[in-house]
Residue, then its C-alpha position, 0 to 999 in steps of 0.5 A: x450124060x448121053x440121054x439116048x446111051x441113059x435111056x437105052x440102058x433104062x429100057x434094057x435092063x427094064x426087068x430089074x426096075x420097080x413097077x413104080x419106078x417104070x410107070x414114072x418113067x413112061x407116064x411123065x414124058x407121055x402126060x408132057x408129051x400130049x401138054x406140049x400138043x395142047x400147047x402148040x395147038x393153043x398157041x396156033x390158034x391163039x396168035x401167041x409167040x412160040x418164044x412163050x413155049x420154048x421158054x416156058x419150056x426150058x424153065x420148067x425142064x431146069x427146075x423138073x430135072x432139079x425135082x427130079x433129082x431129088x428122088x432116092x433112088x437105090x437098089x435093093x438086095x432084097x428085092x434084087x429090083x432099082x426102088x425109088x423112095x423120098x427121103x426127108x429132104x426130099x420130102x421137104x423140097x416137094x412141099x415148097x415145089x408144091x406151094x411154088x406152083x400154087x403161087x406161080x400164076x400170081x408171080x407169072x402173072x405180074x409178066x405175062x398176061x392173058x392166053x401167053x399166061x396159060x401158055x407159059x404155066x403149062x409149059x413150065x408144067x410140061x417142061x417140069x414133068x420131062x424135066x423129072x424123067x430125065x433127073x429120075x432117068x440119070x440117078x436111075x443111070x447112076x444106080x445100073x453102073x453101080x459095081x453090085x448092080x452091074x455083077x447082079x445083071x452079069x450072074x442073072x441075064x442069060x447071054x443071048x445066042x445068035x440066030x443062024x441064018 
């Protein structure tokens, strides 16, 4: 999957994506976007090794594109919109997600301590909500190459005409 060909293909065809689901998309990277900064910034100030942040980082967009993935993500006939929803499963490994980040201070704990701890649970939280947009991004992905999506956007998209100079 080429993300700039996903995510130019997401930004495209915007107008057939669930108001949810697009606000997903665009609050995820933006709430990582600006922990990353803290982050960065925390770390400067704080003397800490950047290999906290990049591997912090790196875990957490593994397990948030695997959290990411788990979403149904579907088009619907009715509403002629990609709607995302949570199957049982899902519903089940979100649980699980949520006690593994109660309890991961205490895990991280026994490794790292002091302000490489805060640094490496927010980065893993950072890493986990860039990590979601991209498996939400790919399933998203999925779902426009379909054969009933790709005919809706042929019948309902007017060609656009050149402009003459």
């Amino acid at each position: 999957m080429a993300i700039h060909n996903t995510i130019g293909r997401a930004i495209q065809h915007r107008h057939i994506l669930h108001k949810r689901l697009k606000r997903r998309l665009i609050l995820f990277p933006l709430i990582a976007f600006i922990m990353f900064i803290v982050i960065i910034v925390d770390a400067i100030l704080n003397n800490v090794q950047p290999l906290w942040i990049i591997a912090g980082g790196l875990l957490g967009l593994g397990v948030g594109y695997l959290v990411g993935l788990i979403y149904k993500i579907y088009w619907h006939e009715d509403k002629q919109k990609v709607v995302s929803g949570i199957d049982r499963l899902s519903v089940l490994l979100i649980i699980v997600y949520v006690a593994f980040r109660i309890g991961s201070e205490h895990l991280i704990g026994e490794f790292v301590h002091g302000h490489e701890l805060t640094i490496v649970t927010y980065s893993i939280l950072g890493g986990i909500l860039f990590g979601r947009m991209l498996g939400v991004l790919h399933k998203v992905d999925r779902v426009l190459a379909s054969k009933s999506v790709l005919d809706y956007i042929k019948t309902a998209t007017p060609k656009k005409r050149r402009r003459r100079a």
